[in-house]
C-alpha positions in Angstrom: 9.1 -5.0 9.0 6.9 -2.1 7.3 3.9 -3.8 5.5 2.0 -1.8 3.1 -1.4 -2.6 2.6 -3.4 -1.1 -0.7 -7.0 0.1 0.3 -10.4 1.2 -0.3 -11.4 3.0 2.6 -10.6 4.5 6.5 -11.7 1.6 8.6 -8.4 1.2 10.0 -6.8 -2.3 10.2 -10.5 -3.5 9.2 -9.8 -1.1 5.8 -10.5 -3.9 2.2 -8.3 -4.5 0.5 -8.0 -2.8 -2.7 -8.1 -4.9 -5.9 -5.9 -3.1 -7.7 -2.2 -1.5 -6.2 -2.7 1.1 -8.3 -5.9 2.2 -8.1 -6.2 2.0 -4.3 -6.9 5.1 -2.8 -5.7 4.7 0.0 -2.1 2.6 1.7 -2.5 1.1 5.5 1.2 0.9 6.5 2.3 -1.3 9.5 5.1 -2.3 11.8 4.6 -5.9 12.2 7.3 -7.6 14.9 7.1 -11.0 16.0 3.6 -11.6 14.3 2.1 -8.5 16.3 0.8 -5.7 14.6 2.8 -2.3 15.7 2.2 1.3 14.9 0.2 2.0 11.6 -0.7 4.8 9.6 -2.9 5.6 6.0 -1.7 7.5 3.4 -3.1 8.7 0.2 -2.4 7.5 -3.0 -0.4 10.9 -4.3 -0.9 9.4 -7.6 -4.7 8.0 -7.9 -5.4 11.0 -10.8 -2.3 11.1 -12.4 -1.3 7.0 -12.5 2.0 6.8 -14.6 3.8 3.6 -14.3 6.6 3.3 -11.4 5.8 5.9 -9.6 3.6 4.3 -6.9 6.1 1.6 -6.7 8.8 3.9 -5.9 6.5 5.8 -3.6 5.9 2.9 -1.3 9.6 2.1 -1.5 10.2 5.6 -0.3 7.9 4.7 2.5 10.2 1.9 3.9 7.8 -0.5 3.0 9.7 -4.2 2.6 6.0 -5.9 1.5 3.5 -5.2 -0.9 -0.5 -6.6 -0.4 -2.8 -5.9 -2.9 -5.6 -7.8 -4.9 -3.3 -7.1 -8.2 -0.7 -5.8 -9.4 0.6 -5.3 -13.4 3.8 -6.1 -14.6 5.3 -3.3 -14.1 4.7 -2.5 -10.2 5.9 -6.3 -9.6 9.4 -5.4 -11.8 
């Protein structure tokens, strides 16, 4: 299962969590299998200057990411 992960900096699997899904910089996403923590990577949030509604949502979708973890989220990321 991919996990992404919404934050704040480039420490890694030791990275904060962001407090907001949308205004994280930054998305840790890993392979977890069997409780075990896989390959990972970071990405950048294409959208931290230009936030319009849905389209960080779909961009993690487009990611393959099945879970979301973030310290909030608005309405419309969670629909």
């Amino acid at each position: 299962m991919l996990i992404a992960v919404a934050i704040e900096n480039l420490n890694g699997l030791a990275s904060q969590v962001s407090s907001h899904f949308g205004h994280a910089p930054l998305y840790l996403l890993a392979e977890v299998d069997s409780n075990e923590i896989g390959e990972w990577k970071i990405e950048p949030n294409p959208y931290l200057e230009r936030h319009e509604p849905g389209r960080i949502p779909a961009y993690i979708h487009s990611l393959g990411a099945q879970v979301m973890i973030c310290g909030g989220m608005g309405r419309k990321a969670i629909d």
